[in-house]
The first five atom37 places (N, CA, C, CB, O) and aatype in JSON, in Angstrom:
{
  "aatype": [20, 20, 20, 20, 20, 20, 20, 20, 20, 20, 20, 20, 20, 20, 20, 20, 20, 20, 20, 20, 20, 20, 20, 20, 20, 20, 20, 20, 20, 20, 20, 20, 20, 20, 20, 20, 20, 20, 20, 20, 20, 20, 20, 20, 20, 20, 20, 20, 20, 20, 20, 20, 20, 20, 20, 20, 20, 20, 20, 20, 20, 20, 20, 20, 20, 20, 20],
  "atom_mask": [
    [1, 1, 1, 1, 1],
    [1, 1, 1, 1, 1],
    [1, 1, 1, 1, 1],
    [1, 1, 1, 1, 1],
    [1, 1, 1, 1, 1],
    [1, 1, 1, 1, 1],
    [1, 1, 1, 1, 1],
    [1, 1, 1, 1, 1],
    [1, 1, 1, 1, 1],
    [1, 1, 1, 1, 1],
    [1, 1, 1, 1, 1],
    [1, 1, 1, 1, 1],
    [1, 1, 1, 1, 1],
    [1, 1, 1, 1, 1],
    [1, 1, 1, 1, 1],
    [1, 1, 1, 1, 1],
    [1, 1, 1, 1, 1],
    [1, 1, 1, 1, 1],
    [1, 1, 1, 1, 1],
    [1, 1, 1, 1, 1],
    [1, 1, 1, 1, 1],
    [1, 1, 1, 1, 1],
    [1, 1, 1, 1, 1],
    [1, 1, 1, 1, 1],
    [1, 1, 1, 1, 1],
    [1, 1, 1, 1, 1],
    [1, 1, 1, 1, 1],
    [1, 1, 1, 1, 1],
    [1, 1, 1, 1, 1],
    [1, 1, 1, 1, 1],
    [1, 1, 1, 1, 1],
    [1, 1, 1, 1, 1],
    [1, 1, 1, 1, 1],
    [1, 1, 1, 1, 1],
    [1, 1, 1, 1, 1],
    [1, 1, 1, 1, 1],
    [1, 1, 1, 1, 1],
    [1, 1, 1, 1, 1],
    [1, 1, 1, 1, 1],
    [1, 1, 1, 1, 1],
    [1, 1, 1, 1, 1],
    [1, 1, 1, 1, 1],
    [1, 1, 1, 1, 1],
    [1, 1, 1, 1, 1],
    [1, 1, 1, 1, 1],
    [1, 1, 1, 1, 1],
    [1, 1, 1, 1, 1],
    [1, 1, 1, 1, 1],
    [1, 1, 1, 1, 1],
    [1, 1, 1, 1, 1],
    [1, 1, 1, 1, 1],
    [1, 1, 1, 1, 1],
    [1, 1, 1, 1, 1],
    [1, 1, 1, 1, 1],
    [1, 1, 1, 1, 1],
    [1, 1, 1, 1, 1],
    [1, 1, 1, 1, 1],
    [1, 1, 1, 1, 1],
    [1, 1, 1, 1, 1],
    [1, 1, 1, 1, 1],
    [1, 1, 1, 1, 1],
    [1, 1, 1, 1, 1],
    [1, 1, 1, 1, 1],
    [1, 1, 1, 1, 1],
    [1, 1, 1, 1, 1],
    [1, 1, 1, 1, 1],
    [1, 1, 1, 1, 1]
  ],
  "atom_positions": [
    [[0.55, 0.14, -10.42], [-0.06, 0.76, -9.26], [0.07, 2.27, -9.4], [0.59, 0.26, -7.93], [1.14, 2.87, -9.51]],
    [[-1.01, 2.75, -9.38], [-1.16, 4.43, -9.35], [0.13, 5.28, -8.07], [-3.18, 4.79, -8.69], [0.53, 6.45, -8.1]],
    [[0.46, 4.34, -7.21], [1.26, 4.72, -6.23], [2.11, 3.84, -5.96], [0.69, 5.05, -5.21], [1.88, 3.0, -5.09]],
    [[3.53, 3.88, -6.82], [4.12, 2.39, -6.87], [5.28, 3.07, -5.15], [5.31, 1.81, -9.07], [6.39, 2.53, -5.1]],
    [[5.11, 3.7, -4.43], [5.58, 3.34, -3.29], [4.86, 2.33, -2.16], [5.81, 4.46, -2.82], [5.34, 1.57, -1.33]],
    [[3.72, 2.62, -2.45], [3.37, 1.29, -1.59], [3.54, -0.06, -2.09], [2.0, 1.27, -1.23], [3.49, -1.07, -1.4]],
    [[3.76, -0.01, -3.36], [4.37, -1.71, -3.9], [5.46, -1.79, -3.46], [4.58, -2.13, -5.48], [5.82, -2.87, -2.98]],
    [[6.41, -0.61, -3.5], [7.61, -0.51, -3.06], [8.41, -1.08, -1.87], [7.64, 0.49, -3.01], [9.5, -1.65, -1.8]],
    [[7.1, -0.59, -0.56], [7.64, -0.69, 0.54], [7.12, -2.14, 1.35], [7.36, 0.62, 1.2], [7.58, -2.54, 2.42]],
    [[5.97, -2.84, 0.49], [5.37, -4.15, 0.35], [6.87, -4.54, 0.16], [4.11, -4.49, -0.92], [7.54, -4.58, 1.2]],
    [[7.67, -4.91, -1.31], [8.56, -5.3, -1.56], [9.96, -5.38, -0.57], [8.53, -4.76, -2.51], [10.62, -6.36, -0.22]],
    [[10.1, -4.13, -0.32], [11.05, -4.04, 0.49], [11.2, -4.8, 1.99], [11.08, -2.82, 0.57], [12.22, -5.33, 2.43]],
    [[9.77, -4.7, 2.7], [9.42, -5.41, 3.51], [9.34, -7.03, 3.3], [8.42, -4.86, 3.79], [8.83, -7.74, 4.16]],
    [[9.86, -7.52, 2.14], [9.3, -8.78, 2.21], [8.34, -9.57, 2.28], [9.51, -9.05, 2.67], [8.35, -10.75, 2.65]],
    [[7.39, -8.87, 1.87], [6.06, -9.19, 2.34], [5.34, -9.84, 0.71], [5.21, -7.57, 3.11], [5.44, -9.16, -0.31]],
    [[4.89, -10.75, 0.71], [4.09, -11.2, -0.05], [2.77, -10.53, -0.32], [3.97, -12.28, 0.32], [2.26, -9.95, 0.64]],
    [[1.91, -10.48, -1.85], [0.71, -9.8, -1.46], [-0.44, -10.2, -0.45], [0.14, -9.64, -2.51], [-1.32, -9.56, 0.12]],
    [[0.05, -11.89, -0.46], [-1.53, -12.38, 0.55], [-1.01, -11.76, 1.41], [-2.1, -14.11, 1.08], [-1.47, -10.62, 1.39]],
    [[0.1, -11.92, 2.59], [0.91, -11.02, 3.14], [-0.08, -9.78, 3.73], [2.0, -10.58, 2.03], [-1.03, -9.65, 4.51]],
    [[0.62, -9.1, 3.0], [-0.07, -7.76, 2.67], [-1.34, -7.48, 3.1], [-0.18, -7.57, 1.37], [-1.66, -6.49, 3.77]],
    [[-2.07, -8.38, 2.7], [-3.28, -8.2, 2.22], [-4.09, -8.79, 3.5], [-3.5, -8.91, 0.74], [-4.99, -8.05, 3.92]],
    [[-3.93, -9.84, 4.08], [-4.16, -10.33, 5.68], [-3.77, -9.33, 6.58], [-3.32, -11.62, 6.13], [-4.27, -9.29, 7.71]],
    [[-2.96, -8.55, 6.22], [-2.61, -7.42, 7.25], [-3.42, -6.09, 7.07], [-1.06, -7.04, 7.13], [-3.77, -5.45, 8.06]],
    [[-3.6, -5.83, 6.26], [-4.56, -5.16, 5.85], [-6.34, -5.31, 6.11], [-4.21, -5.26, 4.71], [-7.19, -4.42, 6.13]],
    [[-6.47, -6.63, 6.27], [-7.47, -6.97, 6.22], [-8.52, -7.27, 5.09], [-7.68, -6.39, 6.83], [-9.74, -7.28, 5.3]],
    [[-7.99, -7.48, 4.01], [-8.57, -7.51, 2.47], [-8.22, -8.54, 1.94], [-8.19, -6.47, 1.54], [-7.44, -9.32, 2.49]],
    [[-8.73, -8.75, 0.69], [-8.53, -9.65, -0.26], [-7.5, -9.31, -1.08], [-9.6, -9.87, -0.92], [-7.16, -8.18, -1.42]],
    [[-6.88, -10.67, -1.48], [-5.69, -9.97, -2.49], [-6.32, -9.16, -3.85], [-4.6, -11.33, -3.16], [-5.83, -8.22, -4.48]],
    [[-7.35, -9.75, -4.01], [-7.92, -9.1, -5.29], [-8.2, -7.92, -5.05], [-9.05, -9.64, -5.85], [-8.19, -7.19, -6.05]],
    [[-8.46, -7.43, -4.03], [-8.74, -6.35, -3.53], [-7.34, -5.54, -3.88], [-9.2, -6.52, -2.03], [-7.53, -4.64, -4.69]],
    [[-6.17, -5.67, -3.51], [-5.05, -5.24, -3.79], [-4.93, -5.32, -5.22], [-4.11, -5.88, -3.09], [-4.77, -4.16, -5.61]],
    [[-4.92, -6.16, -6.27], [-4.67, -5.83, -7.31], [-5.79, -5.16, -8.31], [-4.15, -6.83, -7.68], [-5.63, -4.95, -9.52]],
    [[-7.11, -4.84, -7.4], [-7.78, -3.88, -7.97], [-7.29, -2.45, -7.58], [-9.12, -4.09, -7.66], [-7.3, -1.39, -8.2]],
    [[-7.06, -2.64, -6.95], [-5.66, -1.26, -5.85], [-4.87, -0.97, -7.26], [-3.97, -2.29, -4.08], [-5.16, -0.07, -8.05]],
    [[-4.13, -1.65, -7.37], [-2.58, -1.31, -8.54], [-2.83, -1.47, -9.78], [-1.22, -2.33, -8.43], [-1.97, -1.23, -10.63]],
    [[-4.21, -1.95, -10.13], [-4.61, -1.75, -11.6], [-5.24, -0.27, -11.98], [-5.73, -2.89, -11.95], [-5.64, 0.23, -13.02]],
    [[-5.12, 0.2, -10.59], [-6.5, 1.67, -10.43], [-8.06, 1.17, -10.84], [-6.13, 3.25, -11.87], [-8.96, 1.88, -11.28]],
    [[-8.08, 0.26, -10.66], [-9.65, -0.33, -10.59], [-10.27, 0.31, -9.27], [-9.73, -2.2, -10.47], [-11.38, 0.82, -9.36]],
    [[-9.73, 0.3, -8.28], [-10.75, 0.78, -7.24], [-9.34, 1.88, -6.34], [-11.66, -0.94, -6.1], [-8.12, 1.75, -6.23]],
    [[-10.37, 2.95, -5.83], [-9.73, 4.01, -4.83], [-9.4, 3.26, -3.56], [-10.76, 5.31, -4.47], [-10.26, 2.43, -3.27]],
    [[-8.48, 3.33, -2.81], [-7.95, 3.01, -1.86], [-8.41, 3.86, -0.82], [-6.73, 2.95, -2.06], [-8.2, 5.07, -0.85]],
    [[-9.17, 3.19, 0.29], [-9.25, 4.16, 1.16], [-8.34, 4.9, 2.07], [-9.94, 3.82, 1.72], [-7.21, 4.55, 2.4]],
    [[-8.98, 5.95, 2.44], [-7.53, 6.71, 3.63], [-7.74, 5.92, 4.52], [-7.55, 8.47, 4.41], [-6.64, 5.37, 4.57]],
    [[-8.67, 5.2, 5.66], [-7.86, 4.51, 6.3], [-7.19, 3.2, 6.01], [-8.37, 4.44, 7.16], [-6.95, 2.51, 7.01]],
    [[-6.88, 2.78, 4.98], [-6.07, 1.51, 4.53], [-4.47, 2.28, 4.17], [-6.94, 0.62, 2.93], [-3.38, 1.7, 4.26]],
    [[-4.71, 3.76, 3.74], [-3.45, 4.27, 3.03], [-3.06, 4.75, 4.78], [-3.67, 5.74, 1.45], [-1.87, 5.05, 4.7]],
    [[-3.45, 4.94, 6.15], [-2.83, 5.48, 7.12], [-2.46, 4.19, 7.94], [-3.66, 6.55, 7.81], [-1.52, 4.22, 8.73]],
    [[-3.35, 2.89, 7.7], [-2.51, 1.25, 8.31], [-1.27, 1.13, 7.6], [-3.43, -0.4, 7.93], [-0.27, 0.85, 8.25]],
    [[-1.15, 1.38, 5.84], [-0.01, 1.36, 5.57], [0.71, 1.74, 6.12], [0.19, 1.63, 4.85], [1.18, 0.96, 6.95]],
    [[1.15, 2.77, 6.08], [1.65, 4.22, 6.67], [2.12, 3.61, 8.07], [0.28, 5.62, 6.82], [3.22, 4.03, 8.43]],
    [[1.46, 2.6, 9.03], [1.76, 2.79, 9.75], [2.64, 1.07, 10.03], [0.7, 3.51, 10.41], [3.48, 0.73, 10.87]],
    [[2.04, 0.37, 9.02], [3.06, -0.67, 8.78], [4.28, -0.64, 8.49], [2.8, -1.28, 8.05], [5.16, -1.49, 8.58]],
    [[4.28, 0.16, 8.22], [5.25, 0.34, 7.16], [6.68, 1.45, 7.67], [4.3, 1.02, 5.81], [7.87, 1.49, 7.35]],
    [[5.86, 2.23, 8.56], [6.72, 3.16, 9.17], [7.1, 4.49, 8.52], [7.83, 2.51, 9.4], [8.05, 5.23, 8.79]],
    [[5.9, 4.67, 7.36], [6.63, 5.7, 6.88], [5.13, 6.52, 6.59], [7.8, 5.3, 5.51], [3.99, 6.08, 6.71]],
    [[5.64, 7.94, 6.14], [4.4, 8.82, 5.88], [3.28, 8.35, 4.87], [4.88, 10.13, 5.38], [3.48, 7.36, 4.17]],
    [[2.11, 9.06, 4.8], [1.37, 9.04, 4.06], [1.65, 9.88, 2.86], [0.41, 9.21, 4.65], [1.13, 9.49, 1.81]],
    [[2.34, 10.9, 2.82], [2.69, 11.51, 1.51], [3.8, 10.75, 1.21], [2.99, 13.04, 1.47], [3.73, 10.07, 0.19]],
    [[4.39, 10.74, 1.6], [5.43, 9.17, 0.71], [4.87, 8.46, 0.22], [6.24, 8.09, 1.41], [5.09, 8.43, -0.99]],
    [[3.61, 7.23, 0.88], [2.88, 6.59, -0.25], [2.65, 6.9, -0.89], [2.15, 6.19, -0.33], [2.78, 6.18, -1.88]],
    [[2.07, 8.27, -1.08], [0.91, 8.69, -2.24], [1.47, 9.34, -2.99], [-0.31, 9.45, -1.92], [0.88, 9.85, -3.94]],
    [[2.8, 9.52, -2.76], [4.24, 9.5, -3.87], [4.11, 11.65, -3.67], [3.74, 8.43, -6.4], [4.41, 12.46, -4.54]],
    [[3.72, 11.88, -2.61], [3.87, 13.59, -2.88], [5.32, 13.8, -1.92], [2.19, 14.75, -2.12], [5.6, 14.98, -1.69]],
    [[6.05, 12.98, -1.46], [7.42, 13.37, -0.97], [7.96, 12.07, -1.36], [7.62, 13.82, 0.66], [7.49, 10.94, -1.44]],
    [[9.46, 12.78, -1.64], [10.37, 11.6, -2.44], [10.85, 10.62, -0.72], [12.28, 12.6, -3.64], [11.03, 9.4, -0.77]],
    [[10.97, 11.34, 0.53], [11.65, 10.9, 1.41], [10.53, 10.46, 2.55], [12.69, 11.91, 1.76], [9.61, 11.22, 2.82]],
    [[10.69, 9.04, 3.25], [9.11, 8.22, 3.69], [9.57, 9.23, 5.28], [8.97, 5.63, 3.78], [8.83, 9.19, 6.26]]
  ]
}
């Protein structure tokens, strides 16, 4: 994944990718076209993270070490 904090915080959360990916509203394939860098992630999927998740958007997108 081009931005392995959001695998990160998937993981940490416990969350499975279908998981994930129902919460999101997408397909899992959709996600692992995500982490292969097959397809751009949109900003609003990277600000639902963000908000699943509880942590910033520059944390996902790996530009601050601290979420």
């Amino acid at each position: 994944m081009r931005y392995p904090n959001i695998e990160a915080e998937r993981a940490r959360n416990g969350m499975t990718k279908e998981k994930f990916a129902s919460l999101l509203g997408i397909s899992v394939s959709t996600v692992k076209n995500w982490q292969n860098g097959r397809t751009e992630i949109p900003a609003s999927k990277i600000i639902k993270m963000a908000i699943l998740f509880n942590v910033s958007t520059d944390y996902l997108l790996g530009r601050t070490t601290s979420n």
